[in-house]
N, C-alpha and C positions, 0 to 999 in steps of 0.2 A: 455367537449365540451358544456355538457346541460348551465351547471353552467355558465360558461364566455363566451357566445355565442360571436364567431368573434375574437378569443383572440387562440385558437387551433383551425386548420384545421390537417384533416389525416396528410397531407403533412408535417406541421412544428412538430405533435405530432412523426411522423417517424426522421426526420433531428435530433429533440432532445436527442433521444435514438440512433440515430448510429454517431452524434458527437456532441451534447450538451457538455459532459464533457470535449469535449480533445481542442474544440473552446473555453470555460471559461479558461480550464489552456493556450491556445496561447495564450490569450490576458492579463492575468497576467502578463505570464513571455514574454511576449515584452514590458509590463511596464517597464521590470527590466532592460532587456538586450538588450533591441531594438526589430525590425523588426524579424518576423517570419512569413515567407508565410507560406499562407493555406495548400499547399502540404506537410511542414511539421509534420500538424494537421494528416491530411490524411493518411498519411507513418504512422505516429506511430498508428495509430488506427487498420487501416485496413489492412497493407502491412506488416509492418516489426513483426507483433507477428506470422501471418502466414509461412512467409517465416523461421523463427524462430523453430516453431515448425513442419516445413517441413524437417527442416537439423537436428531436434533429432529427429526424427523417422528413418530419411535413416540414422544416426548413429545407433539407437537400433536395425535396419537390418542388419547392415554391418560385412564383417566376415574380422578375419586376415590372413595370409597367411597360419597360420596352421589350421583354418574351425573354431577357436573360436568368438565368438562372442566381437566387440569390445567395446562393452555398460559396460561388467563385468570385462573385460579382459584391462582395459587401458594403454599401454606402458609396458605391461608383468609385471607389480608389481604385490608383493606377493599378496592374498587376505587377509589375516591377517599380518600386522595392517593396511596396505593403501587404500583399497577400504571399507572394514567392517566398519574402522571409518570415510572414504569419506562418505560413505550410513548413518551411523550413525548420524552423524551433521544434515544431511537433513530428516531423519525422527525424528529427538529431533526438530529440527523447526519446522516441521509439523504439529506435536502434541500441541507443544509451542501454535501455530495458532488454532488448533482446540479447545482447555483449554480454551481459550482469546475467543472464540465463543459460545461456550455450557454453560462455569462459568466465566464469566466475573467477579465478583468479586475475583478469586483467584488470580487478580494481586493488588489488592486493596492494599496492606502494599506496594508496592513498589511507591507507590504517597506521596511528601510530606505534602500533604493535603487533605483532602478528598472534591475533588468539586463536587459531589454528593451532600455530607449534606449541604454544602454552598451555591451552587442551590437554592436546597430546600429552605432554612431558606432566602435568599433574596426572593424568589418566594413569601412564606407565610407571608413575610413585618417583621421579625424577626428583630432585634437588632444584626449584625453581626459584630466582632472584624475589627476595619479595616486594623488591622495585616494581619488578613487571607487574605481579600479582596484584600491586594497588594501583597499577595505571589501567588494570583492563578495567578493576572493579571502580574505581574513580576517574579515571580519565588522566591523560595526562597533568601533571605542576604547570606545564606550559601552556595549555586549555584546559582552566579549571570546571568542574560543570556546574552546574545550573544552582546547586545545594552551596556551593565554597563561593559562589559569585555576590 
């Protein structure tokens, strides 16, 4: 506020953090797809992740007829192999997410290019292949994207 006097007030530095991002995506995708009222905006921010996580919780309370718990107990399937590898997928993601948080480089070999160092080397005024340069900005000849397809 010191910095750009007149440019943040409290008011718009609050409006920005409880719907700054989800006003930027409505008005993308009403570029695309047309017309999206604000309460759209609203609903998915504020309403439907609540209500969301109000119905797994009265699920993770909820019992079955015989006093088990229906969170563990889904449709009386066995617990080996249908819930162990249902919980299993979701904690291999999890981790997946946390890996990609703490060592972000250890998904590095799965890019076909490294735009890190091409960053870099346009940054530092380098002489860079203009191979590279059309594969970050298009995608590899070998995986065309979505627009060459």
């Amino acid at each position: 506020m010191n910095l750009e006097p007149g440019k943040w007030t409290w008011l718009s530095i609050m409006y920005d953090l409880g719907f700054g991002n989800i006003m930027d995506l409505r008005e993308k995708l009403s570029s695309t797809i047309g017309f999206l009222p604000k309460i759209w905006a609203i609903m998915m921010k504020q309403i439907i992740p609540h209500a969301i996580l109000i119905l797994f919780i009265n699920l993770a309370v909820s019992k079955t007829d015989d006093g088990d718990r229906k969170l563990l107990n889904y449709g009386n399937y066995e617990t080996w192999p249908f819930i162990i590898l249902g919980w299993g997928v979701v904690l291999f993601v999890f981790f997946l997410f946390l890996l990609g948080m703490i060592a972000p480089d250890a998904y590095k070999g799965l890019t076909l290019i490294d735009e890190k160092t091409l960053m870099d080397d346009l940054v530092k005024g380098k002489d860079v292949d203009s191979k590279k340069v059309d594969e970050a900005d298009n995608g590899s000849k070998e995986y065309p994207s979505l627009n060459e397809a």
